[in-house]
N, C-alpha and C positions, 0 to 999 in steps of 0.2 A: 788195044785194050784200054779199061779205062783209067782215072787216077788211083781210085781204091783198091783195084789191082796190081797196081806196081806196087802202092805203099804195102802191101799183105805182103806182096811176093817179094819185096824186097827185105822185110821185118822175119819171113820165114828162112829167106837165105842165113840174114845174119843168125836167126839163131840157130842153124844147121851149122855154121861157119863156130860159133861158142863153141857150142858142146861136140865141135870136134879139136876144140883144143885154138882155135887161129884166133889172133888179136881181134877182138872189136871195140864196135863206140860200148856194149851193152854195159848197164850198168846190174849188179847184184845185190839185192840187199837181204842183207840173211842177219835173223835177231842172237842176239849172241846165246850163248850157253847158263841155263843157270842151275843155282845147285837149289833145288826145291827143298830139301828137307829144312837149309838154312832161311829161306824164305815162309814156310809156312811157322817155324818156331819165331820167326820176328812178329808173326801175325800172333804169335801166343793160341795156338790152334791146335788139339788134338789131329792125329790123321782122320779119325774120324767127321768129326767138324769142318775140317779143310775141305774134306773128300764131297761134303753134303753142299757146302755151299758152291763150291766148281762143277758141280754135277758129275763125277769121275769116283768108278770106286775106287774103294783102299785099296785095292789090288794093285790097281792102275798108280794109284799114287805110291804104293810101296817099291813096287818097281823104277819108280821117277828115284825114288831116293836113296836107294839101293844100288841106280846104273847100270842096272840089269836095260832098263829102255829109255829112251830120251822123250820131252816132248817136243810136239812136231804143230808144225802149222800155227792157225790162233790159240792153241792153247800156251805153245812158247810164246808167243806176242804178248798172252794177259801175263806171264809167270811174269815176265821181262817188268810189266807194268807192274805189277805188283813187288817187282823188288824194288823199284822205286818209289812208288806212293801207296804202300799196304792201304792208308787208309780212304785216299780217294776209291779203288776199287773196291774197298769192303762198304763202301759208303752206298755206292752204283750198285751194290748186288745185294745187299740186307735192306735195302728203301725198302719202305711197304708202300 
């Protein structure tokens, strides 16, 4: 077989080997937790407003705030970014 086969099949082992629980090289990177209601009130933002400019209903964000749901994927990445530079983000998403 050829190199690109090993390197797959070796990258597939390992992460069969993870997520059954055995030591690996692999590395995890997971955004941390945040607490959205405290971020969206530093942005000084109705739920409303927050909800329009994230493109996410209130729903969706009442839920976040409540911890009835978490968010997941890039939406946790932008929260993340946004509890450290509210204003560069608000900056990136109101440009006309």
């Amino acid at each position: 077989m050829g190199k690109a086969f090993n390197e797959i099949n070796t990258g597939l082992l390992e992460a069969i080997d993870h997520a059954s629980g055995k030591e690996t090289r692999i590395s995890v990177h997971k955004p941390k937790p945040v607490d959205v209601k405290a971020i969206r009130k530093k942005a000084g933002m109705t739920q409303k407003q927050f909800s329009d400019v994230f493109g996410l209903s209130v729903g969706t964000l009442r839920h976040w705030e409540q911890g009835a749901r978490n968010p997941q994927g890039p939406a946790l990445v932008l929260l993340n970014v946004m509890d450290k530079n509210p204003k560069a983000v608000l900056d990136a998403l109101l440009a006309e």
